[in-house]
C-alpha positions in Angstrom: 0.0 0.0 0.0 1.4 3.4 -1.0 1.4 6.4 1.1 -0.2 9.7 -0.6 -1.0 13.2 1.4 -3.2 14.4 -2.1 -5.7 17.2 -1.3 -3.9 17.6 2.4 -2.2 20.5 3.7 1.2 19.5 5.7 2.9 22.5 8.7 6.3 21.8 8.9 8.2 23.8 12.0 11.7 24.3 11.6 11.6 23.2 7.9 14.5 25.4 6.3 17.5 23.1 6.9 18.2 19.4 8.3 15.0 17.5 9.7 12.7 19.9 8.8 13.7 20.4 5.6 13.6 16.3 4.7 10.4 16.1 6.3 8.9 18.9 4.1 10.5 18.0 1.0 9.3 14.0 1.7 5.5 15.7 2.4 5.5 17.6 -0.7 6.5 14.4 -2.8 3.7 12.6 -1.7 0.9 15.2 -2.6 0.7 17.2 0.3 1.1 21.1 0.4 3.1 22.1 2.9 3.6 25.3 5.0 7.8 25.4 5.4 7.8 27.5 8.0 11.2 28.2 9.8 12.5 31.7 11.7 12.7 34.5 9.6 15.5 36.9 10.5 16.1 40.4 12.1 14.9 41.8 8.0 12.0 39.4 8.1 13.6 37.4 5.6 13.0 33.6 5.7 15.4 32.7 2.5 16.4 29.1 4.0 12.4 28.5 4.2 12.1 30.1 0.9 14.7 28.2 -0.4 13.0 24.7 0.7 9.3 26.3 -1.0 11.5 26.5 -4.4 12.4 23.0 -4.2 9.0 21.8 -3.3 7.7 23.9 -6.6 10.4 22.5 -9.1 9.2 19.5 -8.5 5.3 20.0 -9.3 4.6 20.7 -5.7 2.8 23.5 -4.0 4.1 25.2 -1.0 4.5 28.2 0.8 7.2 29.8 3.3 6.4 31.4 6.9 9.0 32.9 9.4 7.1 32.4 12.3 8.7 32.0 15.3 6.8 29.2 17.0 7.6 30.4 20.7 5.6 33.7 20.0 1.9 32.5 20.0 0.4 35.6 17.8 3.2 34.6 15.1 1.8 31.0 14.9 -2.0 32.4 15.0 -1.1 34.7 11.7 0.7 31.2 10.0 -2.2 29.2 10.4 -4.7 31.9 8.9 -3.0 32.8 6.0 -2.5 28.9 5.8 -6.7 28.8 5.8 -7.3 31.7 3.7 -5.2 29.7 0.9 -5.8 26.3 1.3 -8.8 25.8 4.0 -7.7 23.0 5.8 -4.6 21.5 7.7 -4.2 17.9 8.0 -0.8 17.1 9.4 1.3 19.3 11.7 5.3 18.5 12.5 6.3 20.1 14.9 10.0 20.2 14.7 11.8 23.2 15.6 14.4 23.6 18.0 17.1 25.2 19.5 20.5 24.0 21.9 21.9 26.0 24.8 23.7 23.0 26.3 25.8 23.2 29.6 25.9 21.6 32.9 22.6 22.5 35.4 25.3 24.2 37.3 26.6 26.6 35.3 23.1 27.0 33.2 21.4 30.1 33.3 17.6 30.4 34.1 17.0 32.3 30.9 19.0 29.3 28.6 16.3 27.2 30.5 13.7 28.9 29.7 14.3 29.5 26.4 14.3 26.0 25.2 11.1 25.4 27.5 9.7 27.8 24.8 10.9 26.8 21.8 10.5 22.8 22.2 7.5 22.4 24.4 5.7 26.2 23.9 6.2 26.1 20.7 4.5 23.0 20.6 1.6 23.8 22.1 1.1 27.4 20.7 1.4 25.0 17.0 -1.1 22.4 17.7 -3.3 24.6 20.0 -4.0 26.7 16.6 -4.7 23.3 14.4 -6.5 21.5 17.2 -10.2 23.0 16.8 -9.9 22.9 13.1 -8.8 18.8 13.2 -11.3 18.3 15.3 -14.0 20.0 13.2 -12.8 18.1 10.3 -12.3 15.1 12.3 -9.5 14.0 10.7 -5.7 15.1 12.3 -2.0 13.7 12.4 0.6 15.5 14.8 3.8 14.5 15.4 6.0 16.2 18.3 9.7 15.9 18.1 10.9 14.4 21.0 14.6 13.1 21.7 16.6 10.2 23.6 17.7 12.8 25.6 14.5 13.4 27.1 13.6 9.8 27.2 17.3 8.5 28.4 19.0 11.7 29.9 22.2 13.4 28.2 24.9 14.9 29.9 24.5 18.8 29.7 21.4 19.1 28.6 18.8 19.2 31.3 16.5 22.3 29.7 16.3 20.1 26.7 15.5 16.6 28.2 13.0 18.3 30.4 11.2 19.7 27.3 11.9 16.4 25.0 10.3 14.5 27.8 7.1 16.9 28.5 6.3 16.1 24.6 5.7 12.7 25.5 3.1 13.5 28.5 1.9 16.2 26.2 1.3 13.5 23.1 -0.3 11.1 25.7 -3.0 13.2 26.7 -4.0 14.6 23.9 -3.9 10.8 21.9 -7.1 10.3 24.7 -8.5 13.8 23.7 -8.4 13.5 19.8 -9.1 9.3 19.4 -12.9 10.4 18.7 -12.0 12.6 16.2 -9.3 10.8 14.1 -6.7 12.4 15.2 -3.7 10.1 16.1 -0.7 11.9 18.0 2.8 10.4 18.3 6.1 11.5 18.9 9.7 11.3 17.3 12.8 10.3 18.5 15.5 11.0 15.6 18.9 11.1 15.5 20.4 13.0 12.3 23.5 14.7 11.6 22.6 18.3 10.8 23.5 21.8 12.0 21.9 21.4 15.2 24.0 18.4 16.1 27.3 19.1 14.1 30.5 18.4 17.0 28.5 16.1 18.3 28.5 13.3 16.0 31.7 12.6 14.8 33.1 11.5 11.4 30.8 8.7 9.2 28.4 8.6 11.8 27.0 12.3 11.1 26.8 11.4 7.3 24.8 7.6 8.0 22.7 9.9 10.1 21.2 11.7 7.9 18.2 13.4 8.1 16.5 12.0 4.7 17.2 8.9 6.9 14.6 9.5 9.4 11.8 11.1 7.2 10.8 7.8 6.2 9.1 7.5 9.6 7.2 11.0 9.7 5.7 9.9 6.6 4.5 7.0 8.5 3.5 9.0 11.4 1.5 11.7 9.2 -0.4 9.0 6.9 -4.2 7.6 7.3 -2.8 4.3 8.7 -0.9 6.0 11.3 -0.9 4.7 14.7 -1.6 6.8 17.4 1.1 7.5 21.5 3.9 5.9 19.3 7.6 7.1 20.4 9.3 6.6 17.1 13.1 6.7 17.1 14.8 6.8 13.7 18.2 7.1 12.4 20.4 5.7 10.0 17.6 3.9 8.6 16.8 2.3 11.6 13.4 2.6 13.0 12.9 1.2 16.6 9.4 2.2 19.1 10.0 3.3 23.1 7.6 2.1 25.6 7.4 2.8 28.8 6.8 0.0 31.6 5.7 -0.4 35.4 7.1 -3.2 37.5 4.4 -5.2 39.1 5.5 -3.8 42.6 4.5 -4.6 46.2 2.3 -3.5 48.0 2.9 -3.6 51.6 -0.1 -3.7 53.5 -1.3 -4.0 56.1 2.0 -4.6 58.2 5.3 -2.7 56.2 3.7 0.1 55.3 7.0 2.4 56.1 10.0 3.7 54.6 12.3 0.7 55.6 9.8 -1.5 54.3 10.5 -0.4 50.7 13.9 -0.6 51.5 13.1 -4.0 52.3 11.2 -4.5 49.4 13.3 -2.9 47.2 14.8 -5.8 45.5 11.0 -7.1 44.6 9.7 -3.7 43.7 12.1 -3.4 41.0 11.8 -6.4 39.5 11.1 -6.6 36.3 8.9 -9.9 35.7 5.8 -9.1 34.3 6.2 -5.9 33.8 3.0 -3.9 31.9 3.0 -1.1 29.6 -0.5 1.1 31.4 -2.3 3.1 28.5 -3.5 5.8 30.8 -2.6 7.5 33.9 -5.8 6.3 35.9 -5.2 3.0 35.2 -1.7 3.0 37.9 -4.1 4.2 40.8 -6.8 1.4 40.0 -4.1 -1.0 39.9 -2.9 0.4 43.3 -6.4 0.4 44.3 -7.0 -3.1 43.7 -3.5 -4.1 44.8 -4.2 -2.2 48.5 -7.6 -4.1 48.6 -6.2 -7.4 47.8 -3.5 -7.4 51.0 -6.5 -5.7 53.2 -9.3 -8.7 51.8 -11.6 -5.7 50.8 -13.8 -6.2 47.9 -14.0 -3.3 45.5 -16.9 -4.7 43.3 -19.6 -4.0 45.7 
């Protein structure tokens, strides 16, 4: 079965160089129209995005450039109109711009924190907040949030961007629950590319194998009508590979060792990893402790 985005309209954030610029360009070849949006400089001039747009066009496609800056929410507002006045609808949003201000917690300032806070997680939400009413209208969405194994396995130097990375994943979790009823299917995406963001940090062949047409392969995936939806996709290299994350059975330790020493005690138990269960909501951890509480106390919740 073949993918096609024909009569869609794709948002790309971040789209005038490296991921955003595959992802766009892999869109557009498929059908879709596609906003290239990336930040437009101190003249208002967005020539990488523009540059992207020409691309998209010499090869029979239709696009357009924005320089919206995805952290300023009246910037993203004004993208997604002049998206509506000129193609009405908007059926797939990737959000994937981003920023590094890497250093130790230590020696981090408050305002490198929050700056990435704003870019990767506010810019986000400002982004799918202005598509949200109009999928669900449609009833038909895709959205895909750029997460990052640093968020989901921690990275030396870079606790303002794990935080963020990882706050996608709670974000795309709630709203998979919130937009199931209307067809639209949110995931996330773990890649790892060489491009400017990452150059000195992959070294030699491994920055070209990485490359970003490498991962684009999976967005496709993620943005098309078979799409799943709360998938953590990593990709690079060609290599495609899901996250999940699992809870331990535990102990409960009722009605005796209820205490700090007794999950010391326990501690052994509580972390093992037999029967483990990936939980598909947040309520369904405080039934199971529910249930597991009322099991050691012989109380029977069904009545």
């Amino acid at each position: 079965m073949s993918i096609d985005f024909d009569g869609q309209v794709a948002i790309v954030t971040g789209a005038g160089q490296g991921l955003g610029r595959a992802h766009a360009l892999a869109l557009a070849e498929r059908g879709a129209k596609v906003v290239v949006n990336d930040l437009a400089d101190d003249s208002g001039k967005v020539a990488n995005a523009e540059a992207v747009v020409v691309e998209i066009k010499a090869a029979g496609g239709e696009a357009i450039a924005h320089g919206a800056n995805v952290a300023d929410n009246a910037q993203v507002e004004d993208m997604i109109k002049r998206m509506m006045d000129l193609w009405g609808r908007v059926d797939i949003l990737i959000n994937n711009a981003g920023i590094l201000r890497d250093k130790t917690f230590l020696k981090m300032s408050l305002e490198d924190f929050r700056l990435v806070i704003d870019v990767h997680l506010m810019g986000s939400v400002h982004c799918t907040k202005a598509v949200w009413e109009i999928m669900r209208e449609q009833k038909y969405g895709r959205v895909v949030f750029t997460t990052s194994s640093t968020g989901l396995y921690g990275n030396f130097g870079q606790a303002n961007y794990g935080a963020a990375k990882m706050a996608l994943v709670g974000l795309m979790n709630t709203l998979h629950l919130e937009g199931s009823k209307y067809d639209i299917r949110v995931n996330c995406l773990a890649p790892a590319a060489g491009t400017a963001m990452t150059e000195g940090l992959i070294a030699g062949e491994a920055f070209d194998l990485l490359s970003p047409e490498s991962v684009s392969p999976g967005v496709v995936f993620l943005a098309s009508r078979d799409a799943p939806s709360r998938k953590v996709l990593g990709a690079g290299g060609g290599s495609f590979a899901v996250f999940k994350g699992f809870e331990t059975d535990g102990v409960n330790l009722l009605p005796d060792d209820l205490s700090a020493d007794g999950v010391a005690s326990a501690w052994e138990a509580i972390d093992n990893e037999d029967n483990m269960k990936e939980l598909m909501a947040g309520f369904e951890q405080t039934t199971r402790y529910a249930l597991k509480a009322a099991t050691s106390l012989g109380i029977d919740l069904s009545k």
